[in-house]
N, CA, C and O atoms as a GROMACS GRO file, in nm:
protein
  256
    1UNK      N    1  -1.313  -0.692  -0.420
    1UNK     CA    2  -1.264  -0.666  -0.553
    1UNK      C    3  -1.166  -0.550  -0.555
    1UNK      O    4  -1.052  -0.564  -0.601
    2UNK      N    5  -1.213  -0.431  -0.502
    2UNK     CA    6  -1.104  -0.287  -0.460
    2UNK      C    7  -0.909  -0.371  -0.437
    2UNK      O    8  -0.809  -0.333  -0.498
    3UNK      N    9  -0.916  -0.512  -0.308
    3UNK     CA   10  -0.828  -0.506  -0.270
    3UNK      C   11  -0.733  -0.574  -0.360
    3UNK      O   12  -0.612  -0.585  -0.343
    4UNK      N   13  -0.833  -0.636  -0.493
    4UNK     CA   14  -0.736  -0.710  -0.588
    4UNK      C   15  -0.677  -0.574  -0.747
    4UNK      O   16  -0.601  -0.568  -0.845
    5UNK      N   17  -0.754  -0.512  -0.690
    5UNK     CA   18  -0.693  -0.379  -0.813
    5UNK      C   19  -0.605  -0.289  -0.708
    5UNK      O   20  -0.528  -0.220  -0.774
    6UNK      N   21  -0.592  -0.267  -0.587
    6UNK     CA   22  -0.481  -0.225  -0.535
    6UNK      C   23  -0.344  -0.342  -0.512
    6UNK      O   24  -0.230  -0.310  -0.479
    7UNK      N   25  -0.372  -0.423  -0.530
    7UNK     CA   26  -0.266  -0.512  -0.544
    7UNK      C   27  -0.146  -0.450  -0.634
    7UNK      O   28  -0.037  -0.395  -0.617
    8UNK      N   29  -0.262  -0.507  -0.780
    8UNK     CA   30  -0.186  -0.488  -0.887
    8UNK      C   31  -0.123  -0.326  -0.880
    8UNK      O   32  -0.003  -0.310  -0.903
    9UNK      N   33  -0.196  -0.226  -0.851
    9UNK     CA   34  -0.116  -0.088  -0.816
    9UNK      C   35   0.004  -0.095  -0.740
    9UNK      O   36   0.113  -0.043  -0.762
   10UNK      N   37  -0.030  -0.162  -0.654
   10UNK     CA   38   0.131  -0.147  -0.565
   10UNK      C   39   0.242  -0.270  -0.616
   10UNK      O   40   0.358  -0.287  -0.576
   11UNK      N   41   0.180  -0.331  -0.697
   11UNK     CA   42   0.310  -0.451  -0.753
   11UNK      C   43   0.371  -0.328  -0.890
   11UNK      O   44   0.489  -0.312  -0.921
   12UNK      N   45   0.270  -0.268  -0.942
   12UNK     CA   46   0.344  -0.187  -1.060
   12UNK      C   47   0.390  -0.058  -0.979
   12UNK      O   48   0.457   0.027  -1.037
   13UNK      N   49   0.354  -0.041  -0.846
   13UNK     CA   50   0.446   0.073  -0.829
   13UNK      C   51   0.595   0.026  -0.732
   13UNK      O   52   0.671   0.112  -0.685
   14UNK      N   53   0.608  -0.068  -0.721
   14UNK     CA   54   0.720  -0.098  -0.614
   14UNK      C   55   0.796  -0.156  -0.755
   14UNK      O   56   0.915  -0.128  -0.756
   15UNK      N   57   0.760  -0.216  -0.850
   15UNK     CA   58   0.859  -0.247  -0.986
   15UNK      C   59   0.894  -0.141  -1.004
   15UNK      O   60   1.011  -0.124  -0.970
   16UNK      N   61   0.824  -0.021  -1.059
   16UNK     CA   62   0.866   0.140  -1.120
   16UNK      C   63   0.995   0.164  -1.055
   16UNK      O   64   1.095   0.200  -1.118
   17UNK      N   65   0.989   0.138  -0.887
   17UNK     CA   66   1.088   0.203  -0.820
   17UNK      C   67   1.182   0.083  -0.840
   17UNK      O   68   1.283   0.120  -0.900
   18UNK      N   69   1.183  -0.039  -0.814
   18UNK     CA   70   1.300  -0.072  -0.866
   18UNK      C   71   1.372  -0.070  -1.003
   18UNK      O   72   1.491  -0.091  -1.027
   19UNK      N   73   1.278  -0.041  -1.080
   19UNK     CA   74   1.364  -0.031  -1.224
   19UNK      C   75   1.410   0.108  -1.248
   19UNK      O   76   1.503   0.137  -1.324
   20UNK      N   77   1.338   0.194  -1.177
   20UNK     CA   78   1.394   0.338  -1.146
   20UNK      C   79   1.583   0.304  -1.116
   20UNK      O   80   1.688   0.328  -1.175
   21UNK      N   81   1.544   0.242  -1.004
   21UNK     CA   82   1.673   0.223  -0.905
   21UNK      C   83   1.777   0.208  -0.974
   21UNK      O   84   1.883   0.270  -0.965
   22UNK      N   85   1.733   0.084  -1.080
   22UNK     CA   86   1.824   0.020  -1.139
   22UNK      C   87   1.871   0.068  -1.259
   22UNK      O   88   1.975   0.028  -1.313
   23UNK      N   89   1.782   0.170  -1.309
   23UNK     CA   90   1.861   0.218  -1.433
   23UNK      C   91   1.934   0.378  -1.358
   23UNK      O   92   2.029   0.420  -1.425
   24UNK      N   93   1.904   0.453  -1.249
   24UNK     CA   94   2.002   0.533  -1.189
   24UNK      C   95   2.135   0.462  -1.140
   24UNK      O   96   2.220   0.548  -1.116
   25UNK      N   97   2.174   0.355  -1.120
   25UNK     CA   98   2.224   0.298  -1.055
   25UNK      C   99   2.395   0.282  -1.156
   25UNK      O  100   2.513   0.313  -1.140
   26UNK      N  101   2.295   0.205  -1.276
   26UNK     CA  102   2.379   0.163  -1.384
   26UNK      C  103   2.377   0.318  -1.468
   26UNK      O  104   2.484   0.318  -1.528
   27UNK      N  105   2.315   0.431  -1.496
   27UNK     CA  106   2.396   0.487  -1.548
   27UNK      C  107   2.484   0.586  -1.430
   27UNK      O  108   2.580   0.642  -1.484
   28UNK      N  109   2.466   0.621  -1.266
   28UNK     CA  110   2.576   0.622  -1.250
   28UNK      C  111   2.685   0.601  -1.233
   28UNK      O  112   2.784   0.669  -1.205
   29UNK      N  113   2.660   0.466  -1.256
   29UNK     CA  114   2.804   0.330  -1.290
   29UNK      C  115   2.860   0.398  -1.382
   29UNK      O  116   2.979   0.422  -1.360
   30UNK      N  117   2.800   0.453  -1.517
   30UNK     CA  118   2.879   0.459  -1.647
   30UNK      C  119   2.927   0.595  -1.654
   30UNK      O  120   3.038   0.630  -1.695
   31UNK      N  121   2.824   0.677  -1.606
   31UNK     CA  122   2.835   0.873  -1.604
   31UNK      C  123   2.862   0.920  -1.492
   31UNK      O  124   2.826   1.037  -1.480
   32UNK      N  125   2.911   0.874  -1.400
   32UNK     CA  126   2.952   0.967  -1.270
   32UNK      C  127   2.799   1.038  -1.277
   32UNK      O  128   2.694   1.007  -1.334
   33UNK      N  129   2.847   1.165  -1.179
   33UNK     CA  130   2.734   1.260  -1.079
   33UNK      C  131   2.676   1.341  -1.210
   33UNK      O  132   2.565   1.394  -1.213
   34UNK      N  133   2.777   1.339  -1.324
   34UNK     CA  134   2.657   1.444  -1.414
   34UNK      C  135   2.540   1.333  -1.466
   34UNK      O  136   2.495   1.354  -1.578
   35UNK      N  137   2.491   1.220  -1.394
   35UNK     CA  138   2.380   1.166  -1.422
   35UNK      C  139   2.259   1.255  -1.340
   35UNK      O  140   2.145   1.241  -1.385
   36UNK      N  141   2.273   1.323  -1.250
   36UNK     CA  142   2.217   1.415  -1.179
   36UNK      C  143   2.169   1.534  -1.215
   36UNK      O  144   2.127   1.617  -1.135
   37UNK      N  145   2.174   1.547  -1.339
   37UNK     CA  146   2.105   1.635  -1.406
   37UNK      C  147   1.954   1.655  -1.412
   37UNK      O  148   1.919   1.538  -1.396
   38UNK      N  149   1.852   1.717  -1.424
   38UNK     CA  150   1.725   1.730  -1.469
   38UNK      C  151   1.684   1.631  -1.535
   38UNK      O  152   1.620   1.531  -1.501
   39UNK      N  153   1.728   1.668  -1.638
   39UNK     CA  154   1.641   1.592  -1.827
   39UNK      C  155   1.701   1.498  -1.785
   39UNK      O  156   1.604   1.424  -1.775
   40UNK      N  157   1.799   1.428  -1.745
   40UNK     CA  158   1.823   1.318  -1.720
   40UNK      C  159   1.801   1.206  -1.617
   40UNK      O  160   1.853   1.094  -1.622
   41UNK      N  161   1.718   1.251  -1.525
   41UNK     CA  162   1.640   1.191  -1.421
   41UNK      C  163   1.472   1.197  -1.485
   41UNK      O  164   1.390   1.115  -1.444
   42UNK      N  165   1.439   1.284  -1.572
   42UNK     CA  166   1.305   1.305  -1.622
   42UNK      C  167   1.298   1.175  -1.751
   42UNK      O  168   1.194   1.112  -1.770
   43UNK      N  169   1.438   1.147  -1.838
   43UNK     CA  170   1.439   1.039  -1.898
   43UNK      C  171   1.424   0.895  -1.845
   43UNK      O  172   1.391   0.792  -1.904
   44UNK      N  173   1.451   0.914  -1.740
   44UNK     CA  174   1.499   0.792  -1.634
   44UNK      C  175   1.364   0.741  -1.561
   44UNK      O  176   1.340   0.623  -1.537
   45UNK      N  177   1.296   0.830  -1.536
   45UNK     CA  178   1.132   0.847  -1.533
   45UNK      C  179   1.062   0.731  -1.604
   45UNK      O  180   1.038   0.614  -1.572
   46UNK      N  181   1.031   0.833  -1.753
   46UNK     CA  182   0.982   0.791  -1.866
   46UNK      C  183   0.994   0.671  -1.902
   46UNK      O  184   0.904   0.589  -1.915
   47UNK      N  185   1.153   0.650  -1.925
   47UNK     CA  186   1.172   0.511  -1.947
   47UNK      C  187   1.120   0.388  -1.836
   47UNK      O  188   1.077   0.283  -1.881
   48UNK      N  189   1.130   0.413  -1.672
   48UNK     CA  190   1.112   0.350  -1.630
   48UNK      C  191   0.920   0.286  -1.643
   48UNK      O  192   0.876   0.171  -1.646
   49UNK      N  193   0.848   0.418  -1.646
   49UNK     CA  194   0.699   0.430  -1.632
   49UNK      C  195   0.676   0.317  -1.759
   49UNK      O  196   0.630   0.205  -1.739
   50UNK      N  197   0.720   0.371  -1.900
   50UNK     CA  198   0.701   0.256  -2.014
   50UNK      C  199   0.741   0.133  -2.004
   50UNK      O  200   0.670   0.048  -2.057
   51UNK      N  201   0.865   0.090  -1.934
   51UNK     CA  202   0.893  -0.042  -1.929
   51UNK      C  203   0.811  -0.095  -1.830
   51UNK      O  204   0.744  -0.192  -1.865
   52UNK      N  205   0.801  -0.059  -1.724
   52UNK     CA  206   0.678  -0.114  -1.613
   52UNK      C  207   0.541  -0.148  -1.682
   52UNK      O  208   0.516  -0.263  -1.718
   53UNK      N  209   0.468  -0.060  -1.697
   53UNK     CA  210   0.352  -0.129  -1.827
   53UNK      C  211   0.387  -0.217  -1.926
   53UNK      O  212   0.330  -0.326  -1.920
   54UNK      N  213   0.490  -0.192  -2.047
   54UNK     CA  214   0.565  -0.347  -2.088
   54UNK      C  215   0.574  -0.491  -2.050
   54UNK      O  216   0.535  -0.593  -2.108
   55UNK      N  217   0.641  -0.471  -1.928
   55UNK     CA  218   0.634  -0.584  -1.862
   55UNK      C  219   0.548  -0.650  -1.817
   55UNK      O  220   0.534  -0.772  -1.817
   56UNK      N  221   0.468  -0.545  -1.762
   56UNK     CA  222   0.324  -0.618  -1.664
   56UNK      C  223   0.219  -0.655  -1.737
   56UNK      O  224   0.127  -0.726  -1.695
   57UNK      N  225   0.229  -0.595  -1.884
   57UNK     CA  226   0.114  -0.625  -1.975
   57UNK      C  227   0.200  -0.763  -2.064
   57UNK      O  228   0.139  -0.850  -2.126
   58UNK      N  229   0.327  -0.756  -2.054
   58UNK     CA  230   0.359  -0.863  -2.143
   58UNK      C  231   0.336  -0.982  -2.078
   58UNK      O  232   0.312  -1.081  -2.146
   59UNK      N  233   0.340  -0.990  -1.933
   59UNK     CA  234   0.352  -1.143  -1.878
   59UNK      C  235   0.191  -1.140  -1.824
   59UNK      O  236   0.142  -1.228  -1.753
   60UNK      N  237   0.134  -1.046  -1.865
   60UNK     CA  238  -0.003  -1.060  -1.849
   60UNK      C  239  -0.076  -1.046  -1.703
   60UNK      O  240  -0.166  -1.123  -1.671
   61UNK      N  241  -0.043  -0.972  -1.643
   61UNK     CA  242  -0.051  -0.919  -1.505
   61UNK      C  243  -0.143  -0.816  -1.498
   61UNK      O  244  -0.245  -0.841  -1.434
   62UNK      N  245  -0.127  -0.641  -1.576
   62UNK     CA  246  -0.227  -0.598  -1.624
   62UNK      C  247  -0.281  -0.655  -1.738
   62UNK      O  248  -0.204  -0.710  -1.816
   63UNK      N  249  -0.424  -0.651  -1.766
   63UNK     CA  250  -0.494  -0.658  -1.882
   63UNK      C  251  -0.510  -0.518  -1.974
   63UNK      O  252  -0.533  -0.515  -2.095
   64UNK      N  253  -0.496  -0.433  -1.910
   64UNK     CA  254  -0.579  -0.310  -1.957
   64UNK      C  255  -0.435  -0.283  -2.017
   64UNK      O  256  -0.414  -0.181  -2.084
   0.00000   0.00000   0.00000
């Protein structure tokens, strides 16, 4: 049972990092290097952490 709740941990943590990826990616597409700021990698965070739960709870992957 342990190895089916580490599953789901490492499917929501290897998404985090790609949606991480992908929203650094695209806003330094749009903002050059001052995307490299602090608060702006700490937004980039946040947003990513909430959409990852979003998703995984919307298509029903986590329950909790």
């Amino acid at each position: 049972m342990s190895r089916y709740y580490s599953f789901k941990g490492e499917a929501g943590s290897i998404l985090y990092k790609l949606i991480s990826l992908g929203i650094f990616f695209v806003g330094l597409k749009f903002f050059g290097l001052s995307i490299l700021d602090d608060i702006i990698l700490l937004i980039i965070a946040i947003v990513s952490y909430r959409l990852v739960g979003f998703i995984l709870r919307g298509i029903g992957f986590w329950k909790y």
